[in-house]
PDB file of N, CA, C and O in Angstrom:
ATOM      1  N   UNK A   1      83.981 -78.357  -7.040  1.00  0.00           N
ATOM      2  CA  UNK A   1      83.055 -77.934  -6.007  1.00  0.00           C
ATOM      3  C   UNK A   1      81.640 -78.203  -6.502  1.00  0.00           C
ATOM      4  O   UNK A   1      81.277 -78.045  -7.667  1.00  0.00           O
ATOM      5  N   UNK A   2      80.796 -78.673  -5.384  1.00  0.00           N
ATOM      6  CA  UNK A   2      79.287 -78.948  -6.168  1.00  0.00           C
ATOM      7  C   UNK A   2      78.645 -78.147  -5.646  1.00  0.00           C
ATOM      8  O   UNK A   2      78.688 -77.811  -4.463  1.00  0.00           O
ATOM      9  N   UNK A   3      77.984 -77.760  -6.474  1.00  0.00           N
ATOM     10  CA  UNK A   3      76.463 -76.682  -6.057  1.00  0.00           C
ATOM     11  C   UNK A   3      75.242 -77.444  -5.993  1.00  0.00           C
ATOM     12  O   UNK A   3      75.108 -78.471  -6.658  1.00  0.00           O
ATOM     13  N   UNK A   4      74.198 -76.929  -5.107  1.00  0.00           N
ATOM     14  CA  UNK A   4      72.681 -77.244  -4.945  1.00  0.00           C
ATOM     15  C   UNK A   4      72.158 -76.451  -5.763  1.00  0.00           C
ATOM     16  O   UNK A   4      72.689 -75.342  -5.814  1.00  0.00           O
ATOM     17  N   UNK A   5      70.960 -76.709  -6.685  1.00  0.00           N
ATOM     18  CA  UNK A   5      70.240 -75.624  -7.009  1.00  0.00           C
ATOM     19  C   UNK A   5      68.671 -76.517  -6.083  1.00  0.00           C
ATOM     20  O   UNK A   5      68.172 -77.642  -6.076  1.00  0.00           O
ATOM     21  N   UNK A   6      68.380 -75.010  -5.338  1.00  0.00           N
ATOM     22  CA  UNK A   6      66.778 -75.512  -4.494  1.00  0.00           C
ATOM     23  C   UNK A   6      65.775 -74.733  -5.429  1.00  0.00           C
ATOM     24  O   UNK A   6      65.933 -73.757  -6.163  1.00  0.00           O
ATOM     25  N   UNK A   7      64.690 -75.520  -5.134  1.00  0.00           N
ATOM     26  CA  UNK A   7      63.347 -74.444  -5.995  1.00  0.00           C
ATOM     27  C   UNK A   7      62.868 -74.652  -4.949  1.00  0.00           C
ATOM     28  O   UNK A   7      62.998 -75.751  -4.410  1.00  0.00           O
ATOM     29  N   UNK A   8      62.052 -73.445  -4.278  1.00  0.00           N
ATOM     30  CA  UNK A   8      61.246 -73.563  -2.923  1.00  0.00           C
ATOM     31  C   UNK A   8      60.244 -71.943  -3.364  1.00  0.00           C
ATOM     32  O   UNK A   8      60.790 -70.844  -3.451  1.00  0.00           O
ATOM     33  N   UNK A   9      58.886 -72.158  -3.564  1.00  0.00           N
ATOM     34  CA  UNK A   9      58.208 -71.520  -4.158  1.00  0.00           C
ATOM     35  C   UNK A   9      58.102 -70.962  -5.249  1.00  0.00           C
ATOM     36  O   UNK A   9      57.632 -69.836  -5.407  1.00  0.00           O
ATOM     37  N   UNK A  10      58.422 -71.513  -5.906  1.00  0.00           N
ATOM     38  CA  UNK A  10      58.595 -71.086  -7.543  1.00  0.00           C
ATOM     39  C   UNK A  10      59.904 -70.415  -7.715  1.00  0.00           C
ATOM     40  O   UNK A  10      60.252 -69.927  -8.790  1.00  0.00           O
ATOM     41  N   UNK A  11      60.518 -70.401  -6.797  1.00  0.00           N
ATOM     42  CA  UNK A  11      62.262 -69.766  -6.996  1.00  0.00           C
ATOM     43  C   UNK A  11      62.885 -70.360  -6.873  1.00  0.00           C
ATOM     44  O   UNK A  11      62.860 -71.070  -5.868  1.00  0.00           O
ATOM     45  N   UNK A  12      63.597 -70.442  -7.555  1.00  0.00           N
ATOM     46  CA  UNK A  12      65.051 -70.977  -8.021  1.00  0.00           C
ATOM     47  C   UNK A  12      66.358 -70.110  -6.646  1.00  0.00           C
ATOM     48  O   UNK A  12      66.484 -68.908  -6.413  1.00  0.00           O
ATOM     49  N   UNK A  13      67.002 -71.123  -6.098  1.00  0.00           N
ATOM     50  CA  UNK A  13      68.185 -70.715  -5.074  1.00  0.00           C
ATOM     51  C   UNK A  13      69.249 -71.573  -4.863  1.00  0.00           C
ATOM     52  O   UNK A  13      69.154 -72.798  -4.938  1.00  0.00           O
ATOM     53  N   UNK A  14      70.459 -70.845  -4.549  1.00  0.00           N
ATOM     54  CA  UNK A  14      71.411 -72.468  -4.658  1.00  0.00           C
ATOM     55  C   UNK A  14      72.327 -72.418  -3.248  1.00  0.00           C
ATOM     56  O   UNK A  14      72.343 -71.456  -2.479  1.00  0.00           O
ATOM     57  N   UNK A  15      73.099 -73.692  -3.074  1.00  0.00           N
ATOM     58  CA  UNK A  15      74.254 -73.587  -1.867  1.00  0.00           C
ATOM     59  C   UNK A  15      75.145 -74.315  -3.058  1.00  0.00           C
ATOM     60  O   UNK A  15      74.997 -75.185  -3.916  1.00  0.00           O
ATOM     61  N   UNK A  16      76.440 -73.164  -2.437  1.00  0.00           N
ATOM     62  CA  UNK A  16      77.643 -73.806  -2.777  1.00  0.00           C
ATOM     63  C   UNK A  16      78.412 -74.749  -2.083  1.00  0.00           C
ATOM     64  O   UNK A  16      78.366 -74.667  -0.855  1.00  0.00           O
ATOM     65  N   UNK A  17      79.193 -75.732  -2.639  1.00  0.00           N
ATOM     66  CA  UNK A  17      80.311 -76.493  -1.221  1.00  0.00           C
ATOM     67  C   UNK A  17      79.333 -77.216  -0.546  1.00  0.00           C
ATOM     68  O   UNK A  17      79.601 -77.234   0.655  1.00  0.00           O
ATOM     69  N   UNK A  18      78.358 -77.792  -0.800  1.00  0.00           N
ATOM     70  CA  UNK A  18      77.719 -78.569  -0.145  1.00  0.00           C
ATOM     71  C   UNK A  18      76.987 -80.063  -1.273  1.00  0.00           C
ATOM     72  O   UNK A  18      76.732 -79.999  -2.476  1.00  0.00           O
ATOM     73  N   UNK A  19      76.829 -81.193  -0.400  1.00  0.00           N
ATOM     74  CA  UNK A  19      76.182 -82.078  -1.375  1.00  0.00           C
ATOM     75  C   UNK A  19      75.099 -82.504  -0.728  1.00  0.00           C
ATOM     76  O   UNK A  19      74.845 -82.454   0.475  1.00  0.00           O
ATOM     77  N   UNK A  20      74.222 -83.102  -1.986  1.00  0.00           N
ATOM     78  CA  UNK A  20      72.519 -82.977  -1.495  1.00  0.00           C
ATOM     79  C   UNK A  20      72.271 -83.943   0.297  1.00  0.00           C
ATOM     80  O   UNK A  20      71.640 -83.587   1.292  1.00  0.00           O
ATOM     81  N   UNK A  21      72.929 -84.960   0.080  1.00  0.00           N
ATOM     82  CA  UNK A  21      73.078 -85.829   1.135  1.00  0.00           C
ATOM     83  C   UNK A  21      73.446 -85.234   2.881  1.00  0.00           C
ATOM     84  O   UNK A  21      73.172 -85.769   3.955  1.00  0.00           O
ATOM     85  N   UNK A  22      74.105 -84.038   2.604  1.00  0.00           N
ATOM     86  CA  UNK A  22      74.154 -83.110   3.766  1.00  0.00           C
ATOM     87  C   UNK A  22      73.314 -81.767   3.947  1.00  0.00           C
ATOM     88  O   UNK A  22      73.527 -81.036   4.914  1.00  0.00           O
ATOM     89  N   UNK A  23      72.418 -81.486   3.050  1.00  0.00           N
ATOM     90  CA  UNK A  23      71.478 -80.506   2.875  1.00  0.00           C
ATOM     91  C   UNK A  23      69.835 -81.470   3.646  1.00  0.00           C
ATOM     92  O   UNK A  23      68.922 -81.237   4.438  1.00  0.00           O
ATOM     93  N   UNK A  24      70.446 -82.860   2.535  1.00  0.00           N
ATOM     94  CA  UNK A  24      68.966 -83.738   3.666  1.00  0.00           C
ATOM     95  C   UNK A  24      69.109 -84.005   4.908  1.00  0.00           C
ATOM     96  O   UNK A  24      68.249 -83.650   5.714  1.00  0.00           O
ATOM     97  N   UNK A  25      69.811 -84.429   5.148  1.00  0.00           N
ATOM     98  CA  UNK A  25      70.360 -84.286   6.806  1.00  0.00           C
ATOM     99  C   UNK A  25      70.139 -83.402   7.557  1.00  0.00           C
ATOM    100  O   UNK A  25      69.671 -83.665   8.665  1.00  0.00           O
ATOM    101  N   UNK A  26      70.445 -81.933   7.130  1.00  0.00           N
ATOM    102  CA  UNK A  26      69.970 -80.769   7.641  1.00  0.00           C
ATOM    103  C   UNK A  26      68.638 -80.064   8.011  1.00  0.00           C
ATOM    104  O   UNK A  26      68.358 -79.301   8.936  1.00  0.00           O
ATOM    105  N   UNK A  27      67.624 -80.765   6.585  1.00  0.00           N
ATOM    106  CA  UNK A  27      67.029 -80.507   6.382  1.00  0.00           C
ATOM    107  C   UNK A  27      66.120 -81.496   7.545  1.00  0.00           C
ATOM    108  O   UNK A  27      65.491 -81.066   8.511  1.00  0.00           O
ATOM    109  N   UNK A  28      66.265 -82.864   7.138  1.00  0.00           N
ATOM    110  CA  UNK A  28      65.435 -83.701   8.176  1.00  0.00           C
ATOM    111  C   UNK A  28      65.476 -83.898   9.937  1.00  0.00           C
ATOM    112  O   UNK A  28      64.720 -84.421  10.755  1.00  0.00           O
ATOM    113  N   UNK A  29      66.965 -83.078  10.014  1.00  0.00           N
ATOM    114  CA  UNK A  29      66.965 -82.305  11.519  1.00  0.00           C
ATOM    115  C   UNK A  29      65.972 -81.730  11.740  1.00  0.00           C
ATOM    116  O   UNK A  29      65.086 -82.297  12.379  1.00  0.00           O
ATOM    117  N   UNK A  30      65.834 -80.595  11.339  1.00  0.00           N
ATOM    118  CA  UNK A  30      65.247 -79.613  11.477  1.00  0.00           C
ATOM    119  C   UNK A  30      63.704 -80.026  11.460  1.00  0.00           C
ATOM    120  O   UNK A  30      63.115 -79.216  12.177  1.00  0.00           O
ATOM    121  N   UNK A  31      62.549 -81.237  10.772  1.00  0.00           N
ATOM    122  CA  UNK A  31      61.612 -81.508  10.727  1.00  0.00           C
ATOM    123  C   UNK A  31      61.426 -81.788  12.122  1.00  0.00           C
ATOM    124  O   UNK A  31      60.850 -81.184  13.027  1.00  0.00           O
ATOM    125  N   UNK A  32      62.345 -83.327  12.027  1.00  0.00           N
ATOM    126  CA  UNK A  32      62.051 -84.117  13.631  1.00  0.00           C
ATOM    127  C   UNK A  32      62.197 -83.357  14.194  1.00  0.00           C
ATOM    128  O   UNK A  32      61.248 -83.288  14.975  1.00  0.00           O
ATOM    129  N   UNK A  33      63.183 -82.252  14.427  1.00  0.00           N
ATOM    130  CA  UNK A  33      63.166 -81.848  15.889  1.00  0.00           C
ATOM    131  C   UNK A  33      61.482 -80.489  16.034  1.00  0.00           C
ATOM    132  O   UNK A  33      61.317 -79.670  16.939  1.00  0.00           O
ATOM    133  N   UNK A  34      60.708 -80.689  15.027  1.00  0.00           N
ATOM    134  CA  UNK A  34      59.088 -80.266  15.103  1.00  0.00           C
ATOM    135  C   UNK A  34      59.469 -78.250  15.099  1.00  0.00           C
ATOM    136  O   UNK A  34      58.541 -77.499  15.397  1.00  0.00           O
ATOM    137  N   UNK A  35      60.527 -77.803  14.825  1.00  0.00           N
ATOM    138  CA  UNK A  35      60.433 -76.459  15.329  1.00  0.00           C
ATOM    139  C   UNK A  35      60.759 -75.829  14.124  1.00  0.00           C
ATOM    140  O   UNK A  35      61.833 -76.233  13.678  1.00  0.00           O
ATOM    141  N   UNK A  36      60.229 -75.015  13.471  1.00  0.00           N
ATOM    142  CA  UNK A  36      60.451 -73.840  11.988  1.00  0.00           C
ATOM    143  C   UNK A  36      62.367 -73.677  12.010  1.00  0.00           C
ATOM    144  O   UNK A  36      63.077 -73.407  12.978  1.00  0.00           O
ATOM    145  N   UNK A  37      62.693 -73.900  10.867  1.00  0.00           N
ATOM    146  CA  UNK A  37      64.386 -73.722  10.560  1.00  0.00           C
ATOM    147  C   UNK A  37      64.338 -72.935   9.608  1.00  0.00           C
ATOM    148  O   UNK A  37      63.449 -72.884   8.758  1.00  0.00           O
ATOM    149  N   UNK A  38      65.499 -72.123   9.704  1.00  0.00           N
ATOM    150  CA  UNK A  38      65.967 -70.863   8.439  1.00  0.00           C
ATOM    151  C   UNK A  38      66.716 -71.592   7.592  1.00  0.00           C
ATOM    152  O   UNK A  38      67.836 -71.646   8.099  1.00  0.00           O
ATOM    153  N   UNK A  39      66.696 -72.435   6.138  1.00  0.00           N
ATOM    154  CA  UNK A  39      67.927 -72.502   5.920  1.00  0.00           C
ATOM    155  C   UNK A  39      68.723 -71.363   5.196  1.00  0.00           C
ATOM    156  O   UNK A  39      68.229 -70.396   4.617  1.00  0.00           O
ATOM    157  N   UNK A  40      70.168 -71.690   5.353  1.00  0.00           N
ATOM    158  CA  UNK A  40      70.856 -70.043   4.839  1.00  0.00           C
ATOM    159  C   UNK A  40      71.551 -70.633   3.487  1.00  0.00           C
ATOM    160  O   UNK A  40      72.502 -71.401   3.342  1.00  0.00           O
ATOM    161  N   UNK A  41      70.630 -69.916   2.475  1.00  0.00           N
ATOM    162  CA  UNK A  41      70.856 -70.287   0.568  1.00  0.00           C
ATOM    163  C   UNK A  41      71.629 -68.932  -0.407  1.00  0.00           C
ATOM    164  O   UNK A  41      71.768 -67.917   0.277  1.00  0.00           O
ATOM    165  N   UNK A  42      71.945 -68.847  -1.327  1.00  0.00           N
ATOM    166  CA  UNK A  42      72.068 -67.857  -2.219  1.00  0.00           C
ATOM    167  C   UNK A  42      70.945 -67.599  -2.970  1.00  0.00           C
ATOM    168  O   UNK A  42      70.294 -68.561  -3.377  1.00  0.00           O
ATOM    169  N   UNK A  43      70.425 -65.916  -3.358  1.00  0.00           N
ATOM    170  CA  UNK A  43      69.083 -66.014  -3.883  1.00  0.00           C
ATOM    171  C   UNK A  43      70.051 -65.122  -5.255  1.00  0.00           C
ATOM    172  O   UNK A  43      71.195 -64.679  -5.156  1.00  0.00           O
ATOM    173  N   UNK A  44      69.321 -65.083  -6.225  1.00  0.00           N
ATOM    174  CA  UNK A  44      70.001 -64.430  -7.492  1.00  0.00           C
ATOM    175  C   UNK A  44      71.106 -64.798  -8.118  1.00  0.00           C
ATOM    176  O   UNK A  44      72.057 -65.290  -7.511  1.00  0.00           O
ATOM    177  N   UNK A  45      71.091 -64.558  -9.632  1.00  0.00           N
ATOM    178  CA  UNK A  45      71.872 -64.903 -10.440  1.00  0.00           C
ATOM    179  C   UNK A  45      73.097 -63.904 -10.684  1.00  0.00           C
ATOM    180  O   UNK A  45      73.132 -62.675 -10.630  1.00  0.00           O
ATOM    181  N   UNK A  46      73.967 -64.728 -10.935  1.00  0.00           N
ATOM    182  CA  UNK A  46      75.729 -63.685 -10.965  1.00  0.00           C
ATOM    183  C   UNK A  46      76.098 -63.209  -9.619  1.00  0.00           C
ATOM    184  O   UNK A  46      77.190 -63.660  -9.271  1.00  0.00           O
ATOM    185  N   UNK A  47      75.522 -62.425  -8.735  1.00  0.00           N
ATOM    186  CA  UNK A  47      75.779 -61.644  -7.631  1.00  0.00           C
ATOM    187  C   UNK A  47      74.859 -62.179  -7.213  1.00  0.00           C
ATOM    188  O   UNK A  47      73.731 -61.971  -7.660  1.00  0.00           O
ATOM    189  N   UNK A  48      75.225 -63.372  -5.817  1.00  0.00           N
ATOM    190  CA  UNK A  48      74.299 -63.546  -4.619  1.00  0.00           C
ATOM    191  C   UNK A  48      74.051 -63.009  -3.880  1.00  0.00           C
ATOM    192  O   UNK A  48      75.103 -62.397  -3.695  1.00  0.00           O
ATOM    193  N   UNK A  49      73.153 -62.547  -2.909  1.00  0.00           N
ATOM    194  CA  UNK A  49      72.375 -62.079  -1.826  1.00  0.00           C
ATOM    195  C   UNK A  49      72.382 -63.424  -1.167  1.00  0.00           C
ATOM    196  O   UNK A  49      72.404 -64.535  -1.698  1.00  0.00           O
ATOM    197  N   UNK A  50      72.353 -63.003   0.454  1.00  0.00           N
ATOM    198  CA  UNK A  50      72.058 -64.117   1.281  1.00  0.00           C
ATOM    199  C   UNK A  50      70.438 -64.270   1.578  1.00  0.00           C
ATOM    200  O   UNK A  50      69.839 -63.218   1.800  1.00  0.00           O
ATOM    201  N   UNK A  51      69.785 -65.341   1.594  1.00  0.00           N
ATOM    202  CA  UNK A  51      68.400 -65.414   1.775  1.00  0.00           C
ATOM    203  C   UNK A  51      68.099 -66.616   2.713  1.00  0.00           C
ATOM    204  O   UNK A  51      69.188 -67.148   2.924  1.00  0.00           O
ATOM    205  N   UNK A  52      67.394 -67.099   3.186  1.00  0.00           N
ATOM    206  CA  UNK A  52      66.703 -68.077   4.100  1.00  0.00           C
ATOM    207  C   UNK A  52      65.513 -68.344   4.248  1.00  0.00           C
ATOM    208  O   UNK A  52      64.685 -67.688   4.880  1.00  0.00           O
ATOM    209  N   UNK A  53      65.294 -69.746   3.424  1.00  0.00           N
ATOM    210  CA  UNK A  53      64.071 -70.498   3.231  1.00  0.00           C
ATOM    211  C   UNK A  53      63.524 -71.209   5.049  1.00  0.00           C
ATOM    212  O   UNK A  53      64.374 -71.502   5.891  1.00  0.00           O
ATOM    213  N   UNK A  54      62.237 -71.333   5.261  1.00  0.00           N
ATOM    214  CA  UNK A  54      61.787 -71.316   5.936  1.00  0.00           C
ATOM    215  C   UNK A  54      61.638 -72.987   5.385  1.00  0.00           C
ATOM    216  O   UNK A  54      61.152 -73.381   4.325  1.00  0.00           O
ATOM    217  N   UNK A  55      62.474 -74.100   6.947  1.00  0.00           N
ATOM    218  CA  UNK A  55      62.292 -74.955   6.377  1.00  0.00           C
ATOM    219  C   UNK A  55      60.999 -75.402   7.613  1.00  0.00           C
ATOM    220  O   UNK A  55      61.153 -74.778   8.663  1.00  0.00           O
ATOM    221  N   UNK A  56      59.826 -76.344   7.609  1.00  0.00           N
ATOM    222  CA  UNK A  56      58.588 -76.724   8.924  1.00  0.00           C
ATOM    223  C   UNK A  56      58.378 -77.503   7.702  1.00  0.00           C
ATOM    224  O   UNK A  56      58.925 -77.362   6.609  1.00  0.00           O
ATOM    225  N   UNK A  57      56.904 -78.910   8.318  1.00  0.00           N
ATOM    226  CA  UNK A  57      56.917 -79.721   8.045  1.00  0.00           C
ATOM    227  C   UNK A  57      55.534 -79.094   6.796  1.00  0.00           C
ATOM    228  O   UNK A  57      54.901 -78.060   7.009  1.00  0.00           O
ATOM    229  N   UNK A  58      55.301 -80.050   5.473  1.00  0.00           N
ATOM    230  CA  UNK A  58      54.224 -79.231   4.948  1.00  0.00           C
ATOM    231  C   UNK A  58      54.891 -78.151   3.834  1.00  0.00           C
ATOM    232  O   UNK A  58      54.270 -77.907   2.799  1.00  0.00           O
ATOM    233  N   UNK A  59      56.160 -77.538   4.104  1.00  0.00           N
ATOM    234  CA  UNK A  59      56.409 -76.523   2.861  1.00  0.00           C
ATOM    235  C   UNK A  59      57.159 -77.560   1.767  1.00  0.00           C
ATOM    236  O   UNK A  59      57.986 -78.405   2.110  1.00  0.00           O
ATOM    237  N   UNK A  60      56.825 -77.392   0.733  1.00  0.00           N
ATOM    238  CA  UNK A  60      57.706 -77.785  -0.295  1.00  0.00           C
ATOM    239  C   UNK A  60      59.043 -77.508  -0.616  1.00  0.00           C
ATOM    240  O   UNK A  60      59.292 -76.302  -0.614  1.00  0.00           O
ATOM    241  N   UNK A  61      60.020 -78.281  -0.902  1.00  0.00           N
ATOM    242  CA  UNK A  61      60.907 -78.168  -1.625  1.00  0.00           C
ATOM    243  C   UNK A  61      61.581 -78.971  -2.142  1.00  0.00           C
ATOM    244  O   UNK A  61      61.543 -80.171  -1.870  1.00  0.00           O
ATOM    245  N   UNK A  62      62.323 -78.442  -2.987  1.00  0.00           N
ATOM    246  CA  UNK A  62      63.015 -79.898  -4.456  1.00  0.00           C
ATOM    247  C   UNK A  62      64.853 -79.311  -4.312  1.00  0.00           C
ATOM    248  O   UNK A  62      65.208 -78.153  -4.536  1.00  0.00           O
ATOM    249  N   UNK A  63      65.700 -80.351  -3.930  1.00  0.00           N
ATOM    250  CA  UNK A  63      66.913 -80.209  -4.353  1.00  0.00           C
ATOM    251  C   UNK A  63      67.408 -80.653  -5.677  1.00  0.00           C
ATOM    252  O   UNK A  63      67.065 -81.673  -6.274  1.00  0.00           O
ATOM    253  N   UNK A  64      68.112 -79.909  -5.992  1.00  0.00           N
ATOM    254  CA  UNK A  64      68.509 -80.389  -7.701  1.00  0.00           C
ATOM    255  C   UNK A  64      70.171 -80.287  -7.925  1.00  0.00           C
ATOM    256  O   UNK A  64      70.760 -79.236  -8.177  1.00  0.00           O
ATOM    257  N   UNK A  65      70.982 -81.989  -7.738  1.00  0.00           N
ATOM    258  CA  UNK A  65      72.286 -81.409  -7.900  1.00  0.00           C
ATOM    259  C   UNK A  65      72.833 -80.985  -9.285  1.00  0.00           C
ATOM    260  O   UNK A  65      72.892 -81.582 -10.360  1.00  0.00           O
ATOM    261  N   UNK A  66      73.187 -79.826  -8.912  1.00  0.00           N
ATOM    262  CA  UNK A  66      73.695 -79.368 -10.510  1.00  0.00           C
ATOM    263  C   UNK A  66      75.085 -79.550 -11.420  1.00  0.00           C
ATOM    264  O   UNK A  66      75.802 -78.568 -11.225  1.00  0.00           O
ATOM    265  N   UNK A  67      75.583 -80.325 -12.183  1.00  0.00           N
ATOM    266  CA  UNK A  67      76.895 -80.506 -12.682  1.00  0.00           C
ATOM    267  C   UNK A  67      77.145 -79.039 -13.260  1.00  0.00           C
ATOM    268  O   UNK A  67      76.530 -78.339 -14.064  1.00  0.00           O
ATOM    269  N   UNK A  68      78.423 -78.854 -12.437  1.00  0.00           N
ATOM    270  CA  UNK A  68      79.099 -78.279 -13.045  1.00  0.00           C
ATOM    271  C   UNK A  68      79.411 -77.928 -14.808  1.00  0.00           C
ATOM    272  O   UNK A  68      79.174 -76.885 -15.417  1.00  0.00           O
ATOM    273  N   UNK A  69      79.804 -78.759 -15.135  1.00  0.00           N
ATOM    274  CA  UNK A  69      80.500 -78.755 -16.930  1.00  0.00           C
ATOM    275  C   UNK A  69      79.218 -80.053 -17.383  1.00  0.00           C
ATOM    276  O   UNK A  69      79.425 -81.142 -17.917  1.00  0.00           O
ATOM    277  N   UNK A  70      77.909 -79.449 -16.945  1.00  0.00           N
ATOM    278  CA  UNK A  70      77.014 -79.887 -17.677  1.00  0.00           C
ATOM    279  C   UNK A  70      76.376 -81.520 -17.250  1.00  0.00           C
ATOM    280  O   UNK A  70      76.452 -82.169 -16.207  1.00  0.00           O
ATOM    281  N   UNK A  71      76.001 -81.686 -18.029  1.00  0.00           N
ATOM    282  CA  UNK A  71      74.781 -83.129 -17.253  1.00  0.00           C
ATOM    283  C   UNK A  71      76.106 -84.521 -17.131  1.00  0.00           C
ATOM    284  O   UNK A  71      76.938 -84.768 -18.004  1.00  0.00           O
ATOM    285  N   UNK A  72      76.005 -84.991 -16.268  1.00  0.00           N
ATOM    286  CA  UNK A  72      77.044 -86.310 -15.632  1.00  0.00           C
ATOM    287  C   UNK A  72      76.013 -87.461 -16.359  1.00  0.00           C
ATOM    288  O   UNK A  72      74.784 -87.473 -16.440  1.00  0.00           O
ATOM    289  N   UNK A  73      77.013 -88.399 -16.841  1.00  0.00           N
ATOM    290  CA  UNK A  73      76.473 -89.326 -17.374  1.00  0.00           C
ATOM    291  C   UNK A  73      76.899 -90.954 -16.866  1.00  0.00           C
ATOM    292  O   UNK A  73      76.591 -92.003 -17.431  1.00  0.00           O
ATOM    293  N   UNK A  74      77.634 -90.786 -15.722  1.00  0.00           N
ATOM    294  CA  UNK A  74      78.815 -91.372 -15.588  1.00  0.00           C
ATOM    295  C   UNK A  74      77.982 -92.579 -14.387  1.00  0.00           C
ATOM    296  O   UNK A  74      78.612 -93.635 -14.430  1.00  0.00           O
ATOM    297  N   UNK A  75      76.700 -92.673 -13.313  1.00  0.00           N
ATOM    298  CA  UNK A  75      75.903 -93.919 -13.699  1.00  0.00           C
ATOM    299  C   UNK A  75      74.810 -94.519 -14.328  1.00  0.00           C
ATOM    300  O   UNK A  75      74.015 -95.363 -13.914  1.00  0.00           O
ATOM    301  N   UNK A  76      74.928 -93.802 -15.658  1.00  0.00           N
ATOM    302  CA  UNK A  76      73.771 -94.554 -16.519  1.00  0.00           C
ATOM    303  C   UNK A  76      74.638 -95.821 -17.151  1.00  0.00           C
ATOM    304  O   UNK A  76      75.764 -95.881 -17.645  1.00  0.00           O
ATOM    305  N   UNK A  77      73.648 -96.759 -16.922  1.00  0.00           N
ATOM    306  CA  UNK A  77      73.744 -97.916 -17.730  1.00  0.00           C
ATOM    307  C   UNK A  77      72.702 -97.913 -18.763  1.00  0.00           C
ATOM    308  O   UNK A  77      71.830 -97.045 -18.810  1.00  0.00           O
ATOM    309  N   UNK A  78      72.805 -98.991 -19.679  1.00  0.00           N
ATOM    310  CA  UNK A  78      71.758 -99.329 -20.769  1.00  0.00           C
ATOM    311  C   UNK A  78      70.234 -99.913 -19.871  1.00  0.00           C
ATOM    312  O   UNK A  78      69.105 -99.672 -20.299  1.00  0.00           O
ATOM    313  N   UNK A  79      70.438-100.501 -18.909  1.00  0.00           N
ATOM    314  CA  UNK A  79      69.169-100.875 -18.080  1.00  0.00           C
ATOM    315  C   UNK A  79      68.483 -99.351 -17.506  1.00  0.00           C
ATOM    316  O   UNK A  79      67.315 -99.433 -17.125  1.00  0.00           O
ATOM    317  N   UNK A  80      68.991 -98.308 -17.447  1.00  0.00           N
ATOM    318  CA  UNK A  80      68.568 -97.467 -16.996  1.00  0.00           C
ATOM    319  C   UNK A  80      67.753 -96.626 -18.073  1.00  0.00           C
ATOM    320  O   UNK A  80      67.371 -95.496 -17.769  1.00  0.00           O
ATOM    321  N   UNK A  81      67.518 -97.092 -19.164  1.00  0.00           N
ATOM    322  CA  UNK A  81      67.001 -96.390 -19.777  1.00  0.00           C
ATOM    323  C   UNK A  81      65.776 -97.573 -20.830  1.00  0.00           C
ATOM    324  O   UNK A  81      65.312 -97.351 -21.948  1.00  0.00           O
ATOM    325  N   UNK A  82      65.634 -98.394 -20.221  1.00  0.00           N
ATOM    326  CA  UNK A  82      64.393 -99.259 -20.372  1.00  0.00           C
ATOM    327  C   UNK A  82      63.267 -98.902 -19.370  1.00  0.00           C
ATOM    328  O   UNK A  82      63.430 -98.803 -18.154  1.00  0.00           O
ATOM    329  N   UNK A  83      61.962 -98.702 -20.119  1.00  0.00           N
ATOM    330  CA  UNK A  83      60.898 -98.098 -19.761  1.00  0.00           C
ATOM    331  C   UNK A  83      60.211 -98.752 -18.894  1.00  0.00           C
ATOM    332  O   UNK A  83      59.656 -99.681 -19.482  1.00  0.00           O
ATOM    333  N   UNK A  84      59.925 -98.747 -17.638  1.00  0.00           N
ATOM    334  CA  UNK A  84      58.969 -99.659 -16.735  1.00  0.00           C
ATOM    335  C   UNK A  84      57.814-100.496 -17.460  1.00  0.00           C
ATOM    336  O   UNK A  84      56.973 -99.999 -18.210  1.00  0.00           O
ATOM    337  N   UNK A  85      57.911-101.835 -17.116  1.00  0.00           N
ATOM    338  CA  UNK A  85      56.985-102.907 -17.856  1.00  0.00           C
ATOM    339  C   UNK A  85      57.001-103.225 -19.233  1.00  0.00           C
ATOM    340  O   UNK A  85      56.043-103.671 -19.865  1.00  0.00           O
ATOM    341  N   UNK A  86      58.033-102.999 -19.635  1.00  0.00           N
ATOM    342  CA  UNK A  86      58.413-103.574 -21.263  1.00  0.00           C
ATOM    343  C   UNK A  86      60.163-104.975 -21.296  1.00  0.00           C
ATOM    344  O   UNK A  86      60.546-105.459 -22.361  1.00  0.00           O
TER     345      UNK A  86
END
């Protein structure tokens, strides 16, 4: 199962069962169609609370997919880790 972790004002929040590619989707609904959206996230660590970020055009936020059993390494190549303009 993959988790989101969102930071949306200096807080840290996550969705479970979802992948980033359907959170943007959701998310870029909700712009075009020009009208303020709730999205519905987990707020707190161990024991979630339900919470809802205020998504309108102008607020910040960062999705971050989180591995499970730690950082995925699985498409890095050796080109991916050559430094722009060298």
């Amino acid at each position: 199962m993959s988790r989101i972790d969102i930071v949306y004002g200096g807080r840290p929040y996550s969705l479970g069962g979802r992948d980033v590619e359907s959170i943007q989707v959701e998310i870029d609904s909700a712009i075009t169609a020009g009208v303020p959206y709730w999205l519905p996230v987990n707020a707190g660590e161990g024991r979630y609370e339900d919470a809802f970020l205020l998504i309108a055009p102008g607020i910040p936020i960062a999705l971050v997919h989180a591995q499970v059993n730690g950082v995925s390494h699985e498409n890095d190549t050796a080109e991916s880790f050559i430094p722009d303009g060298l």
